[in-house]
N, C-alpha and C positions, 0 to 999 in steps of 0.2 A: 481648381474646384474639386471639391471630395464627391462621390457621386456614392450613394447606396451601396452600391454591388460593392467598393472599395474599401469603405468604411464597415462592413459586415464582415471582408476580406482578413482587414486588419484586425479586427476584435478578434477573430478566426484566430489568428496567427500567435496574437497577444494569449489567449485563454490555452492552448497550445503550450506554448511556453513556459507558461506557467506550471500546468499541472505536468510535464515532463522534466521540471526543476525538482530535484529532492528537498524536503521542509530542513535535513540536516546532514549538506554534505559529508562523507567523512565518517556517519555514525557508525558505531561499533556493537556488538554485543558486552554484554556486562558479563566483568569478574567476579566470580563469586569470592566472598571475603576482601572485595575494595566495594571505596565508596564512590559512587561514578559521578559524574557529570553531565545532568540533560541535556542533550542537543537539541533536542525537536522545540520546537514553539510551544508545545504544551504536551502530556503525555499524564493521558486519566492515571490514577490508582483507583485497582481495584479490588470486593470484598474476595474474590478468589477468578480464575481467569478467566475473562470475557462475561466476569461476575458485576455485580452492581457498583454505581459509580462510586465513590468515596473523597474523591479530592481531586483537586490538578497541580502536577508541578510545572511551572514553567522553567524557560531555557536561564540555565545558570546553576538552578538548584541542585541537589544532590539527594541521591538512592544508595543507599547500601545494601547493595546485592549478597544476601544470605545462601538462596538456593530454596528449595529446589527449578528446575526450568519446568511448566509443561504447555504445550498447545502453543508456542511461542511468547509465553508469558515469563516472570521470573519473581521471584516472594524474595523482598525484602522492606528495606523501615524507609520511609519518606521522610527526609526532613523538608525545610520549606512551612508551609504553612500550614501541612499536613501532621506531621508528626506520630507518625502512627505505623505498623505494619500491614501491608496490603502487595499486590500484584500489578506489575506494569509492562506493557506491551514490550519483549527486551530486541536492543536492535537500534535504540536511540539515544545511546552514551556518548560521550567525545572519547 
């Protein structure tokens, strides 16, 4: 029998695990002058860093890291569904 205390125990443990998993083991910082590969699940572009949203690339797409980096960010061209020049959190490339 699952009793309250146990099952709040295990959601504990589960929620836990969860959020102490990385979204993309492995991720890298981006190359300036390559075209990288998203790892993350999804990963805004933005109109400049910690700026307005503009798009999301999800895991597979690809960023062409131009440069410059600032505030942990990095300016380059989204392909994807995006298509366009903007800023994305850098730190989540394969």
């Amino acid at each position: 029998m699952v009793t309250p205390r146990r099952a709040a125990l295990v959601a504990a443990t589960v929620a836990t695990a969860l959020l102490a998993t990385p979204v993309a083991a492995g991720a890298a910082d981006g190359t300036i002058g390559v075209r990288e590969t998203v790892c993350a699940e999804s990963l805004f572009v933005r109109t400049q860093p910690n700026g307005a949203w503009m798009g999301t690339l999800y895991r597979g797409q690809t960023f062409l890291v131009e440069g410059p980096r600032s505030g942990g960010y990095v300016y380059g061209f989204a392909y994807g569904y995006i298509n366009r020049r903007g800023w994305v959190q850098d730190g989540w490339f394969c």
